[in-house]
PDB file of N, H, CA, C and O in Angstrom:
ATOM      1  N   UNK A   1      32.900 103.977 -97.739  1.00  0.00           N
ATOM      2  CA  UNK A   1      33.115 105.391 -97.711  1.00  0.00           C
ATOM      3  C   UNK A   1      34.604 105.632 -97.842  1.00  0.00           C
ATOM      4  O   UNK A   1      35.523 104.883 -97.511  1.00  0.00           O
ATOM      5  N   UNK A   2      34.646 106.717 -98.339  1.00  0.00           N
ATOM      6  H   UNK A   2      33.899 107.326 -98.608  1.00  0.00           H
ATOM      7  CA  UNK A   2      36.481 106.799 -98.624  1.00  0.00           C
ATOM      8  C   UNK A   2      36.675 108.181 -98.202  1.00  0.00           C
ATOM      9  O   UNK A   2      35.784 108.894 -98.662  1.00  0.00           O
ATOM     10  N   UNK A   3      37.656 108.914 -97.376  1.00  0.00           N
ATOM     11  H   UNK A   3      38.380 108.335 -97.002  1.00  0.00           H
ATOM     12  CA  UNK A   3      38.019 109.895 -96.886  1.00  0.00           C
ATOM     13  C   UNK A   3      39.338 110.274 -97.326  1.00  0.00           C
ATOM     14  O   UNK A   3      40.284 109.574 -96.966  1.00  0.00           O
ATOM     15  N   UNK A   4      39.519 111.195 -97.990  1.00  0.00           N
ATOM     16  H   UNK A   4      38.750 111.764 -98.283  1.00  0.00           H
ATOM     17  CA  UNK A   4      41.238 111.597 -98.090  1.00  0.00           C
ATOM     18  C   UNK A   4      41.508 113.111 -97.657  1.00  0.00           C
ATOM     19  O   UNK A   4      41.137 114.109 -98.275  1.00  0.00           O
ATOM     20  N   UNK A   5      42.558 113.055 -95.926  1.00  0.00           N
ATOM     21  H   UNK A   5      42.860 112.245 -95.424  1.00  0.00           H
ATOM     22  CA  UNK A   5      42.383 114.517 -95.763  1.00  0.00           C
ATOM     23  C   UNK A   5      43.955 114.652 -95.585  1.00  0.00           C
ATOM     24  O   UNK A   5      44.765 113.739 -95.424  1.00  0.00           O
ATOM     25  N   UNK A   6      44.093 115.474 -95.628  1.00  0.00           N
ATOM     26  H   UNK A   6      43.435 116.216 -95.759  1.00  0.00           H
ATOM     27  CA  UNK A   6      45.853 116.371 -95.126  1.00  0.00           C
ATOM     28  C   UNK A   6      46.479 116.613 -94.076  1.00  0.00           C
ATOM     29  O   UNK A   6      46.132 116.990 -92.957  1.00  0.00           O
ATOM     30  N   UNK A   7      47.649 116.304 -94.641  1.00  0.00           N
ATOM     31  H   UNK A   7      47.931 115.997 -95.550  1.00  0.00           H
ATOM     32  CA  UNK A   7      48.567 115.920 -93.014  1.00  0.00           C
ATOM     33  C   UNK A   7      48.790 117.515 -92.609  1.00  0.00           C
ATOM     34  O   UNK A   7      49.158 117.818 -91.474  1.00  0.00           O
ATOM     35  N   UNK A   8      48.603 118.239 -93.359  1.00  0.00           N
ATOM     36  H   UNK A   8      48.304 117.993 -94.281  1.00  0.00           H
ATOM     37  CA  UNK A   8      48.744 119.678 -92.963  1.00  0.00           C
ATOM     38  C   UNK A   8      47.050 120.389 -92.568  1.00  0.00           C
ATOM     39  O   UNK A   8      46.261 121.129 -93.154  1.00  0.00           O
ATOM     40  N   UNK A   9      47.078 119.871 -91.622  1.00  0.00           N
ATOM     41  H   UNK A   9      47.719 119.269 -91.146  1.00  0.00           H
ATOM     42  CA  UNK A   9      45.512 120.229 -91.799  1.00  0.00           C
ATOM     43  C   UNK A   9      45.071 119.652 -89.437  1.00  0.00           C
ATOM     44  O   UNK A   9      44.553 118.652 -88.939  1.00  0.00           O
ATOM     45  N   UNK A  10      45.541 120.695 -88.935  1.00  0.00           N
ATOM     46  H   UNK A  10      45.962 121.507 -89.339  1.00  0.00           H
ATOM     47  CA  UNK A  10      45.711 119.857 -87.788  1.00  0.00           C
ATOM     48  C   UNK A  10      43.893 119.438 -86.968  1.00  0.00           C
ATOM     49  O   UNK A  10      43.762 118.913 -85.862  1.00  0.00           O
ATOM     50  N   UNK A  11      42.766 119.845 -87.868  1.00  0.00           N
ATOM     51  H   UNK A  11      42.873 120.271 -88.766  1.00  0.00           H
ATOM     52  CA  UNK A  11      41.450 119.355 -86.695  1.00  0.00           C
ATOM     53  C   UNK A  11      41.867 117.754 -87.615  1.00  0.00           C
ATOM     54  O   UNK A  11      41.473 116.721 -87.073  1.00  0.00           O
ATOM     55  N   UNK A  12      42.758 117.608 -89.158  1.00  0.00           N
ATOM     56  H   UNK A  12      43.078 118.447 -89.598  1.00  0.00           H
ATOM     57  CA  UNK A  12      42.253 115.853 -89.609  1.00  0.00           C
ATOM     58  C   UNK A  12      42.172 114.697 -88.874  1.00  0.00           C
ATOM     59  O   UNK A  12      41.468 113.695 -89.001  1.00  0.00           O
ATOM     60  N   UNK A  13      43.473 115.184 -87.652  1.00  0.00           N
ATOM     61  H   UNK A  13      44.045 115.998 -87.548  1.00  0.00           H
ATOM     62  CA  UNK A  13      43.906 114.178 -86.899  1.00  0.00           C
ATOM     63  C   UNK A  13      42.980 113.647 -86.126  1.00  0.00           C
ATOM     64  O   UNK A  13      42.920 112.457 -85.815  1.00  0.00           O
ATOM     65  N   UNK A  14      42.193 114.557 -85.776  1.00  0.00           N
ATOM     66  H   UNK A  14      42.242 115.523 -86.029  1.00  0.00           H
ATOM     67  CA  UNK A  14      41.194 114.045 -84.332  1.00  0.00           C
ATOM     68  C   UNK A  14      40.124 113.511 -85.014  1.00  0.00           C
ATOM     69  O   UNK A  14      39.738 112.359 -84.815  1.00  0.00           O
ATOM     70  N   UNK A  15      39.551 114.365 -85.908  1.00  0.00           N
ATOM     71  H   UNK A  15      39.864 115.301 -86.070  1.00  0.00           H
ATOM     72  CA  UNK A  15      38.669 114.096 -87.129  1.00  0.00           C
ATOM     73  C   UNK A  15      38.727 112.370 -87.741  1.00  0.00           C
ATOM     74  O   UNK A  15      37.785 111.607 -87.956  1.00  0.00           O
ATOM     75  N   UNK A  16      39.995 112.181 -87.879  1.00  0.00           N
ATOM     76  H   UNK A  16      40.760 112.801 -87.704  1.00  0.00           H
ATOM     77  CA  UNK A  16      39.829 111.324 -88.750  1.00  0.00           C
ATOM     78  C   UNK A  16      39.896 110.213 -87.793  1.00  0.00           C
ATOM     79  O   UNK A  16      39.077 109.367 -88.151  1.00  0.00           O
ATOM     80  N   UNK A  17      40.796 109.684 -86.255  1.00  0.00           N
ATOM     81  H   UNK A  17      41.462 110.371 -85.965  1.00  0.00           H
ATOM     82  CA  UNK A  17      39.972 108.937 -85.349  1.00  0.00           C
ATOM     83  C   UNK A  17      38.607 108.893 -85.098  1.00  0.00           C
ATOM     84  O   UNK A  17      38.018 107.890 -84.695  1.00  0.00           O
ATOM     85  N   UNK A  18      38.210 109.733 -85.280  1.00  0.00           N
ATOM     86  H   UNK A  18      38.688 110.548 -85.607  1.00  0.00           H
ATOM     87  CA  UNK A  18      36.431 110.014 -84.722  1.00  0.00           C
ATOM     88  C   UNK A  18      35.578 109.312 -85.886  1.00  0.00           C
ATOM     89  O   UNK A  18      34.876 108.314 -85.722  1.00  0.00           O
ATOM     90  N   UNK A  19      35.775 110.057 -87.176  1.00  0.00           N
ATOM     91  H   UNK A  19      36.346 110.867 -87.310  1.00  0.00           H
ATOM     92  CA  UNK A  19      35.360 109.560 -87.703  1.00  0.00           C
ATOM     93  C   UNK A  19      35.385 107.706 -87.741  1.00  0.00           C
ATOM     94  O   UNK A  19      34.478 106.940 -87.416  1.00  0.00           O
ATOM     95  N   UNK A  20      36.411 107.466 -88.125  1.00  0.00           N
ATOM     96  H   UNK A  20      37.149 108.088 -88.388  1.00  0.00           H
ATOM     97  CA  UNK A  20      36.894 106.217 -88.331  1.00  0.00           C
ATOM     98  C   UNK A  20      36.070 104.804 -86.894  1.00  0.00           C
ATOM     99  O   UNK A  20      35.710 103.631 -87.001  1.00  0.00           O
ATOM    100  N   UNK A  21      36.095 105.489 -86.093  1.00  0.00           N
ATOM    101  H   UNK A  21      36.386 106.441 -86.007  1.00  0.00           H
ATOM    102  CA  UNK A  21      35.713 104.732 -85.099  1.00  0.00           C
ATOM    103  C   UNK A  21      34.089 104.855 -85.069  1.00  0.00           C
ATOM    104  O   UNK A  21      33.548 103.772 -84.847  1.00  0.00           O
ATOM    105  N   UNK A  22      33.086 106.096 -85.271  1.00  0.00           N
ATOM    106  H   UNK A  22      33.526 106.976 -85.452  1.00  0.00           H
ATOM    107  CA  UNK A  22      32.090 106.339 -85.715  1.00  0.00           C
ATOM    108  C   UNK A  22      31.861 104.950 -86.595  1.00  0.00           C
ATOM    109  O   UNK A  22      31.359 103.933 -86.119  1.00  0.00           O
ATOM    110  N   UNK A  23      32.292 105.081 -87.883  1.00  0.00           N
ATOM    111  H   UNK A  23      32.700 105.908 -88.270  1.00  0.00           H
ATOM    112  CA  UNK A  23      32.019 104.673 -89.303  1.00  0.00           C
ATOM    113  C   UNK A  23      32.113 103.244 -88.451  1.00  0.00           C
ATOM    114  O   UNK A  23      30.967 102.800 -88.382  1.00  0.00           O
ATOM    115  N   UNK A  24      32.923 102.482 -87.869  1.00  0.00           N
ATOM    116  H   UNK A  24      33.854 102.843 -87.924  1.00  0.00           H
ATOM    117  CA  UNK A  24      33.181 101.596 -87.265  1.00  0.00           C
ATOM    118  C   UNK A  24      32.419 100.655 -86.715  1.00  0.00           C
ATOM    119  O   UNK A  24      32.128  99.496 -87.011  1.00  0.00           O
ATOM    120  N   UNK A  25      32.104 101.534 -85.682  1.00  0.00           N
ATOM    121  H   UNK A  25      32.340 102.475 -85.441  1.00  0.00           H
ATOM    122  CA  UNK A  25      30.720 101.038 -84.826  1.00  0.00           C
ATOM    123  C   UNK A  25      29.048 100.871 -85.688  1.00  0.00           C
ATOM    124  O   UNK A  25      28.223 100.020 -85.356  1.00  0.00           O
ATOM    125  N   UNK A  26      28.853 101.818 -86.741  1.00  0.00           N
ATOM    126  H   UNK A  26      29.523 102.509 -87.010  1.00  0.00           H
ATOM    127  CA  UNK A  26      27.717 101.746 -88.102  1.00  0.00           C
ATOM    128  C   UNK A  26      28.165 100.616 -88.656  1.00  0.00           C
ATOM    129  O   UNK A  26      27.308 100.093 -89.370  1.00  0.00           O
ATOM    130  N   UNK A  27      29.508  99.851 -88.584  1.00  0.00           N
ATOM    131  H   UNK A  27      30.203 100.275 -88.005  1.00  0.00           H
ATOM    132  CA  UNK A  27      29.279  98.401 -89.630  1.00  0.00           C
ATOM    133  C   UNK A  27      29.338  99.528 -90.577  1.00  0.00           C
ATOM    134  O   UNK A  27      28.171  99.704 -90.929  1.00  0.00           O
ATOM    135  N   UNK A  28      30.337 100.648 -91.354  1.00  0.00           N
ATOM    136  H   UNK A  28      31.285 100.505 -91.068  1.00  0.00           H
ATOM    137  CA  UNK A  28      30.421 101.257 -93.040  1.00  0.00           C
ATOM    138  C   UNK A  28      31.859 100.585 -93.343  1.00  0.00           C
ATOM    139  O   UNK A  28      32.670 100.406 -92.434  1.00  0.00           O
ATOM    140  N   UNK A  29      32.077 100.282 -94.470  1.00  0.00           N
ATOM    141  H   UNK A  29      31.419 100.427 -95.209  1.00  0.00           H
ATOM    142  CA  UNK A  29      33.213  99.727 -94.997  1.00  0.00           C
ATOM    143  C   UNK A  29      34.044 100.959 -95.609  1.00  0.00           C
ATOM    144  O   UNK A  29      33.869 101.564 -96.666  1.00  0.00           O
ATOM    145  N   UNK A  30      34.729 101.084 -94.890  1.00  0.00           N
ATOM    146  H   UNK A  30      34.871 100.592 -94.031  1.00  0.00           H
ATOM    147  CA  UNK A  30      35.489 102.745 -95.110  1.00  0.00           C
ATOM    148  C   UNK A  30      37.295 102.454 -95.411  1.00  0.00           C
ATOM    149  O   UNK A  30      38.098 101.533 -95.261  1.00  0.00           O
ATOM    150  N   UNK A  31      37.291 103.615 -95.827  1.00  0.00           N
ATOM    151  H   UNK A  31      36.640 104.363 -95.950  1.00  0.00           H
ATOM    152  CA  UNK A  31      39.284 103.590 -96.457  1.00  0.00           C
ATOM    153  C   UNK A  31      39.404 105.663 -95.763  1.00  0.00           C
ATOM    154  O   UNK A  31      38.982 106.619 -96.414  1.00  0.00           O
ATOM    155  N   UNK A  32      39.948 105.737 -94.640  1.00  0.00           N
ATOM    156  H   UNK A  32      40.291 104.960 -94.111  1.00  0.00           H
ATOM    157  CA  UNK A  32      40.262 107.161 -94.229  1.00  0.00           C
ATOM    158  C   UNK A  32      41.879 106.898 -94.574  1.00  0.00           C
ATOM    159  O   UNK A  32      42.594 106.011 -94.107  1.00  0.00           O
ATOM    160  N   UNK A  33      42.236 107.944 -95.538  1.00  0.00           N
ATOM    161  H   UNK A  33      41.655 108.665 -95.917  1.00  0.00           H
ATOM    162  CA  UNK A  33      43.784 108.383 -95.715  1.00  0.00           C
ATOM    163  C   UNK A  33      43.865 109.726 -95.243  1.00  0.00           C
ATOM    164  O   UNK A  33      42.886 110.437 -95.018  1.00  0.00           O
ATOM    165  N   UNK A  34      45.336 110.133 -95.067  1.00  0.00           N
ATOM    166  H   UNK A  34      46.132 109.556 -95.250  1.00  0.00           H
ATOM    167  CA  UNK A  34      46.010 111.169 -95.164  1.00  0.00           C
ATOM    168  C   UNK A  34      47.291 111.889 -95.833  1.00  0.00           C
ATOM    169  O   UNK A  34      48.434 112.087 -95.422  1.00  0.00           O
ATOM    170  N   UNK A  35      46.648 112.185 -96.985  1.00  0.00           N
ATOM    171  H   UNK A  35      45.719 112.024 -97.319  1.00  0.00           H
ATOM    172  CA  UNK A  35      47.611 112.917 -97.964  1.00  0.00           C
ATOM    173  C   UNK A  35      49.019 113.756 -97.647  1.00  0.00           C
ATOM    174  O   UNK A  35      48.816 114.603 -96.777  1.00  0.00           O
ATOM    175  N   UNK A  36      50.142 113.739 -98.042  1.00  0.00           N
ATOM    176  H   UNK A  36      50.307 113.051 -98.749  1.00  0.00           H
ATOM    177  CA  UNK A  36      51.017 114.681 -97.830  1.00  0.00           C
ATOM    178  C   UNK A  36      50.966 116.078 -98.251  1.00  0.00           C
ATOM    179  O   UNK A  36      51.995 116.620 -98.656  1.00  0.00           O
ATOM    180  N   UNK A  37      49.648 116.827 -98.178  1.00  0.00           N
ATOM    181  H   UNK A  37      48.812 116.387 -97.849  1.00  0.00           H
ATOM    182  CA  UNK A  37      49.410 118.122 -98.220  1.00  0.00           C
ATOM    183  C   UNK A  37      48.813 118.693 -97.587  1.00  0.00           C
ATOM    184  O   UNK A  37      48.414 118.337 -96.478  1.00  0.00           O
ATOM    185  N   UNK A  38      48.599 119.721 -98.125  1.00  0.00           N
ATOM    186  H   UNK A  38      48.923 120.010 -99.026  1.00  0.00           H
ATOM    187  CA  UNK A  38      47.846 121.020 -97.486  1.00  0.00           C
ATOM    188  C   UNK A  38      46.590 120.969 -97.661  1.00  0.00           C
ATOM    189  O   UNK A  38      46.280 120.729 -98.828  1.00  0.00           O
ATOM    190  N   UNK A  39      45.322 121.168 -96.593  1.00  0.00           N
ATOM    191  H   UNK A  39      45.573 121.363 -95.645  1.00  0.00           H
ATOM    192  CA  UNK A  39      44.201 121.232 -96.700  1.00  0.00           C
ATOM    193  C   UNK A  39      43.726 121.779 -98.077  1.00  0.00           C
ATOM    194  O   UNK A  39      44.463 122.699 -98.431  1.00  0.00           O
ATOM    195  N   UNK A  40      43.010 121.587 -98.720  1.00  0.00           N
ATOM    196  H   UNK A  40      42.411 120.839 -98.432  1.00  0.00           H
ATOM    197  CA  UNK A  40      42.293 121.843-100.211  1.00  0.00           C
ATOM    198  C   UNK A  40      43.126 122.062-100.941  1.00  0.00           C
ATOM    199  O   UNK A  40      43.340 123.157-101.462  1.00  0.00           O
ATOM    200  N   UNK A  41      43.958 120.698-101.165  1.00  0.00           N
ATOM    201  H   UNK A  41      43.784 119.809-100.742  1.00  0.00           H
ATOM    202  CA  UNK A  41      44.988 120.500-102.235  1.00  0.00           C
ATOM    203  C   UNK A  41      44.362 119.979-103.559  1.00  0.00           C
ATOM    204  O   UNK A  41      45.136 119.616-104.445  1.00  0.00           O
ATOM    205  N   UNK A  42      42.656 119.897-103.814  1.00  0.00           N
ATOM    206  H   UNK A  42      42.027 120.191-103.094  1.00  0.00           H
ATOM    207  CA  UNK A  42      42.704 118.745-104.701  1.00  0.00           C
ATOM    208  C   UNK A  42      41.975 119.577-105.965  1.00  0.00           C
ATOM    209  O   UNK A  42      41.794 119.220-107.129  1.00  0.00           O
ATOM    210  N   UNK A  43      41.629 120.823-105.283  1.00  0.00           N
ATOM    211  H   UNK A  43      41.776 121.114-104.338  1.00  0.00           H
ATOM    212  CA  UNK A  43      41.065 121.864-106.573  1.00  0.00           C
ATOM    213  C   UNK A  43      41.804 122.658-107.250  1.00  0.00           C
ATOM    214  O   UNK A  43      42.476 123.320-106.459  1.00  0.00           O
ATOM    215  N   UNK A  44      42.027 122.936-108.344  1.00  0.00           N
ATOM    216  H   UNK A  44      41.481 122.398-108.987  1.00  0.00           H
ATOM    217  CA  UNK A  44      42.842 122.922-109.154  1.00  0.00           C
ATOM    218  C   UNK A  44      43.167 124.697-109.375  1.00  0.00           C
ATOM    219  O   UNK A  44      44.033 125.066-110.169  1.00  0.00           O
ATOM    220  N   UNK A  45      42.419 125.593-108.631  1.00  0.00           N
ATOM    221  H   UNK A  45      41.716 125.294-107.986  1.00  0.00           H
ATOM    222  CA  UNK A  45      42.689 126.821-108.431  1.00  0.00           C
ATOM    223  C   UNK A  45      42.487 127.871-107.322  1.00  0.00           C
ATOM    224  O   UNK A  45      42.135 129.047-107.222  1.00  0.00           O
ATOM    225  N   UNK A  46      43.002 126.561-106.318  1.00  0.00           N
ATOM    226  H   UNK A  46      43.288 125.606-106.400  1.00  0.00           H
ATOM    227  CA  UNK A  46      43.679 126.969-105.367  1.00  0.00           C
ATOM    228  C   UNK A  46      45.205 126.979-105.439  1.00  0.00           C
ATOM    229  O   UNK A  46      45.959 126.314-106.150  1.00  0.00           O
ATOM    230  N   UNK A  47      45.584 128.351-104.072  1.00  0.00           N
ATOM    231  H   UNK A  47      44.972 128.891-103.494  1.00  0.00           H
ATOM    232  CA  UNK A  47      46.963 127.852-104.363  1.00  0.00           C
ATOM    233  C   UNK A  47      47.630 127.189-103.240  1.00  0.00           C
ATOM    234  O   UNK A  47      48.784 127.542-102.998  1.00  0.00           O
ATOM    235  N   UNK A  48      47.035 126.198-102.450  1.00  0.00           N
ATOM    236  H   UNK A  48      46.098 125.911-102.647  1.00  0.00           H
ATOM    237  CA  UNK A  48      47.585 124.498-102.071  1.00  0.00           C
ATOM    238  C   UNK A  48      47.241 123.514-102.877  1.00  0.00           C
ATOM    239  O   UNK A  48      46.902 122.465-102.330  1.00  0.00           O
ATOM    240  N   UNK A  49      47.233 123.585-104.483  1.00  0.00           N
ATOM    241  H   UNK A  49      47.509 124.437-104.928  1.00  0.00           H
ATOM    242  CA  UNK A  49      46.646 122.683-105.216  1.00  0.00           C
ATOM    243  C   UNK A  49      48.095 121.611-105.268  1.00  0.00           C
ATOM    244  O   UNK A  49      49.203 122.083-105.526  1.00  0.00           O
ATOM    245  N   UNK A  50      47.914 120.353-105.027  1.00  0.00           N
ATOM    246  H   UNK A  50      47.014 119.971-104.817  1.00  0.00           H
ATOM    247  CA  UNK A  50      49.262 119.529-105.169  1.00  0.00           C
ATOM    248  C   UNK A  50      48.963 118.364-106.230  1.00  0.00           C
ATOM    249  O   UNK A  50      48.158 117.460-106.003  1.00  0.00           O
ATOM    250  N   UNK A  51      49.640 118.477-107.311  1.00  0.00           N
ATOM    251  H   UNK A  51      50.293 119.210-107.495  1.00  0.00           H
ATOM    252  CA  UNK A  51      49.429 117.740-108.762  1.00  0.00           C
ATOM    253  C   UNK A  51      49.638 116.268-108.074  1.00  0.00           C
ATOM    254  O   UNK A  51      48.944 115.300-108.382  1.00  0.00           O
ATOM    255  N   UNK A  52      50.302 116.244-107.458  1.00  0.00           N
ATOM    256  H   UNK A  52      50.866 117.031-107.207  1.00  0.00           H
ATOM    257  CA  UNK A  52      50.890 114.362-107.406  1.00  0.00           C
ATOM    258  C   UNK A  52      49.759 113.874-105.949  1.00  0.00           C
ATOM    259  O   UNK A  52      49.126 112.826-105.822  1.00  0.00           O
ATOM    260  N   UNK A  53      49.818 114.872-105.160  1.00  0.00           N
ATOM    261  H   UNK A  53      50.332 115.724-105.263  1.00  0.00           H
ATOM    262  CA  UNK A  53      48.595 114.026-104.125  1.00  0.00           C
ATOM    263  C   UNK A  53      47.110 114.270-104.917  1.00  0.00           C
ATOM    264  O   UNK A  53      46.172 113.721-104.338  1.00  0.00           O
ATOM    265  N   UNK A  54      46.787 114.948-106.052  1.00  0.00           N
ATOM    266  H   UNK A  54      47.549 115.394-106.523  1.00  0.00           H
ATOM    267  CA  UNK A  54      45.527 114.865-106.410  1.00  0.00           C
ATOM    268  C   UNK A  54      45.365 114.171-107.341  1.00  0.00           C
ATOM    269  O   UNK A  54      44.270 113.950-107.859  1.00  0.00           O
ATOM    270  N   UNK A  55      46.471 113.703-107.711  1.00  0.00           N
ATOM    271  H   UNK A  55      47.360 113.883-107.290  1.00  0.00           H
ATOM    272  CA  UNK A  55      46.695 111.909-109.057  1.00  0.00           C
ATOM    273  C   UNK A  55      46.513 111.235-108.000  1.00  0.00           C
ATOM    274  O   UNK A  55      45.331 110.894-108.005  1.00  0.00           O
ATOM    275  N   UNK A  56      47.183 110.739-106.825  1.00  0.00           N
ATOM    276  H   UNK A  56      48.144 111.016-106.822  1.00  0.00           H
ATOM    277  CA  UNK A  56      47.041 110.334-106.217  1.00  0.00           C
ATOM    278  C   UNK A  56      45.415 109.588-105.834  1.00  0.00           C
ATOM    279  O   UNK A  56      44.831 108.507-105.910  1.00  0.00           O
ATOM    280  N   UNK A  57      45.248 110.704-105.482  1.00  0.00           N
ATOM    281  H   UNK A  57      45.722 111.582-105.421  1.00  0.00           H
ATOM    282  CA  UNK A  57      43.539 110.952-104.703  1.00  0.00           C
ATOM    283  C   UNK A  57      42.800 110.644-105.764  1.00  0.00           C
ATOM    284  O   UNK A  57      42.163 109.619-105.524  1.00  0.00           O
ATOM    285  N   UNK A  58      42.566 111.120-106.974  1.00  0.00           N
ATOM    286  H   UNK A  58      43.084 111.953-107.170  1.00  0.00           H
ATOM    287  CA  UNK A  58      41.912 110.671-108.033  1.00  0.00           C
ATOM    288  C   UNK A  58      41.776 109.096-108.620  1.00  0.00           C
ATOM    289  O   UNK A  58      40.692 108.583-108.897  1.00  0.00           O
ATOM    290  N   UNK A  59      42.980 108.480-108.745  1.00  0.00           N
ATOM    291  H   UNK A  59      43.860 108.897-108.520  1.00  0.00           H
ATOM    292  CA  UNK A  59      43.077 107.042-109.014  1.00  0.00           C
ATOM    293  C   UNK A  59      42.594 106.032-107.725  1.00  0.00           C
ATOM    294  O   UNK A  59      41.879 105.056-107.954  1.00  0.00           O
ATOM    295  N   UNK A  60      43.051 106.362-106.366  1.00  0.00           N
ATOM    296  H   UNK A  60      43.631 107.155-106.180  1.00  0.00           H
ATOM    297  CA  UNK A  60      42.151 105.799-105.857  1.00  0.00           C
ATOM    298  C   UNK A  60      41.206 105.516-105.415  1.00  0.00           C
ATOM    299  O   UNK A  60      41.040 104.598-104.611  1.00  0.00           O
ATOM    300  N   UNK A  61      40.066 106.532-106.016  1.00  0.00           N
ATOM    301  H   UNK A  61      40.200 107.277-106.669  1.00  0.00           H
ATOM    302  CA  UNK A  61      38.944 106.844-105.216  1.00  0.00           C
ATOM    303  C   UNK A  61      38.255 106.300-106.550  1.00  0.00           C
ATOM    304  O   UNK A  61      37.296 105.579-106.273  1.00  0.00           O
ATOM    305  N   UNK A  62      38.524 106.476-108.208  1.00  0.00           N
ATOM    306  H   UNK A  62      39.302 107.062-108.433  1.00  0.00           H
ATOM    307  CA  UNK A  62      38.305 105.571-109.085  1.00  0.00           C
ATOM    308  C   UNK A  62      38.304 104.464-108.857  1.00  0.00           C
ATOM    309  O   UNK A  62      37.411 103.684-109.188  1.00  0.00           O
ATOM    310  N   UNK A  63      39.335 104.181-108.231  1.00  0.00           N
ATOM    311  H   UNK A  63      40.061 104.814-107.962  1.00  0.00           H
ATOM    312  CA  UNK A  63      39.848 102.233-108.367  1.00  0.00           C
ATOM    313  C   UNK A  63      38.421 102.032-107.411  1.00  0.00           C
ATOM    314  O   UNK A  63      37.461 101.335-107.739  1.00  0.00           O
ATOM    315  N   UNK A  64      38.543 102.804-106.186  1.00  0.00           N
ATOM    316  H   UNK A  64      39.323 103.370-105.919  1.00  0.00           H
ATOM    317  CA  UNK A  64      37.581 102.515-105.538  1.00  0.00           C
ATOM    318  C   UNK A  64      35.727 101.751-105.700  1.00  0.00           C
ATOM    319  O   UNK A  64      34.921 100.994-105.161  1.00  0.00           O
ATOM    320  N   UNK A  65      35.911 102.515-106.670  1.00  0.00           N
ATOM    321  H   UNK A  65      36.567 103.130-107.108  1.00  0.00           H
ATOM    322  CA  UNK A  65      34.405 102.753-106.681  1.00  0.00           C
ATOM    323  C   UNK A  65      33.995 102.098-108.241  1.00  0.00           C
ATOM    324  O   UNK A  65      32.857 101.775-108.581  1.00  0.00           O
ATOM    325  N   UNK A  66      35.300 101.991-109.120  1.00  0.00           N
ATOM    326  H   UNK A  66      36.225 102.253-108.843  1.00  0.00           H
ATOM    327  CA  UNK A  66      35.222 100.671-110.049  1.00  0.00           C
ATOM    328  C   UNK A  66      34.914  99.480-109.607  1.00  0.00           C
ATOM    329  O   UNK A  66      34.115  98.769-110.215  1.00  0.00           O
ATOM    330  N   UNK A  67      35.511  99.103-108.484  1.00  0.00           N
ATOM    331  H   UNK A  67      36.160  99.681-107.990  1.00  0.00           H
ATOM    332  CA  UNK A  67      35.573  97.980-107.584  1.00  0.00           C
ATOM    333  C   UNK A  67      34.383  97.683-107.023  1.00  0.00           C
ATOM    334  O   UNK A  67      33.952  96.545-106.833  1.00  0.00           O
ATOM    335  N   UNK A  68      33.678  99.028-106.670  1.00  0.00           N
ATOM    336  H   UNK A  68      34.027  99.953-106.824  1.00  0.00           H
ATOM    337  CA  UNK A  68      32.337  98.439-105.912  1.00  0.00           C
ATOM    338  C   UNK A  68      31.137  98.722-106.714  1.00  0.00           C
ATOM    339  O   UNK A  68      30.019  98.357-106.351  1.00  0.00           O
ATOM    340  N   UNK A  69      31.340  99.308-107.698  1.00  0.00           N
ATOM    341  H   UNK A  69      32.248  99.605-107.992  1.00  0.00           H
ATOM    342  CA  UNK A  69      30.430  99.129-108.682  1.00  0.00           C
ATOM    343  C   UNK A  69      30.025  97.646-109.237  1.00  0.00           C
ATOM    344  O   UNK A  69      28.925  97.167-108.963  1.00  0.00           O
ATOM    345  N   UNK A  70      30.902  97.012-109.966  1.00  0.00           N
ATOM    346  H   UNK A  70      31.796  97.402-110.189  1.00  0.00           H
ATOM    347  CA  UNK A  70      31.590  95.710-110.723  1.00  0.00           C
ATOM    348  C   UNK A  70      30.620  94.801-109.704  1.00  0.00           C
ATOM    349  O   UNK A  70      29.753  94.000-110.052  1.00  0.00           O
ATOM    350  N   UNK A  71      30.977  95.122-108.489  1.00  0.00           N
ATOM    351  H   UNK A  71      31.681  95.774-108.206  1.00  0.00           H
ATOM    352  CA  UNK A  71      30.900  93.922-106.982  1.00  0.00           C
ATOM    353  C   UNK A  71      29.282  94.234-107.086  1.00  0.00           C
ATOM    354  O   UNK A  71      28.596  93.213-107.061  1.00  0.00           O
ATOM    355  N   UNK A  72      28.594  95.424-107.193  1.00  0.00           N
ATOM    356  H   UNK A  72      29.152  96.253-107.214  1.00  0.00           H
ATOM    357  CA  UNK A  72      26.901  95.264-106.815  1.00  0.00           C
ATOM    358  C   UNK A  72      26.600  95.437-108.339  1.00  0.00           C
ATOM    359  O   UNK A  72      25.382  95.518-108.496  1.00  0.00           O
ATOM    360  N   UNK A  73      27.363  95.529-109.641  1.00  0.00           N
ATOM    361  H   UNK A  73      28.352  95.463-109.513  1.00  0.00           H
ATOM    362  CA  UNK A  73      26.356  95.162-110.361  1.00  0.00           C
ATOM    363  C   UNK A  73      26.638  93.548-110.606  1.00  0.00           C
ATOM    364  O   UNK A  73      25.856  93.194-111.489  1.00  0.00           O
ATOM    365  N   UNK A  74      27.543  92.303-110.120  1.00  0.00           N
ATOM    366  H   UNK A  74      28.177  92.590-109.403  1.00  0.00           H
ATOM    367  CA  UNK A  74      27.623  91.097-110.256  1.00  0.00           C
ATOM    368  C   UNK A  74      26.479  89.840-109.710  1.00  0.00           C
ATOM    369  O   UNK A  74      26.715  88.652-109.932  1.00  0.00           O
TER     370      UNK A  74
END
């Protein structure tokens, strides 16, 4: 599972311990980040949209899931 939330965004913090320790205890193989933006930075017409954390966010959630694709179709 992959999570990417914002450092401007103050429930992420608690959120994203909880989660993380949740996901934890289930045995899920998880990646929780936190972006240098503003909550709903990654849609493109909003106006906290942030070009470089949503390249960001985009390439790794690709790489991601290239990776585990590759791995269960091998």
């Amino acid at each position: 599972m992959y999570v990417g939330g914002a450092s401007d965004d103050p429930t992420f913090r608690d959120m994203k311990q909880r989660l993380a320790a949740a996901l934890t205890r289930a045995g899920v193989d998880q990646r929780i980040e936190t972006y240098p933006a503003r909550h709903g930075w990654v849609p493109q017409d909003t106006p906290v949209h942030d070009p470089a954390a949503t390249e960001r966010h985009w390439q790794t959630l690709i790489g991601l899931l290239d990776a585990k694709l590759k791995r269960a179709a091998a």
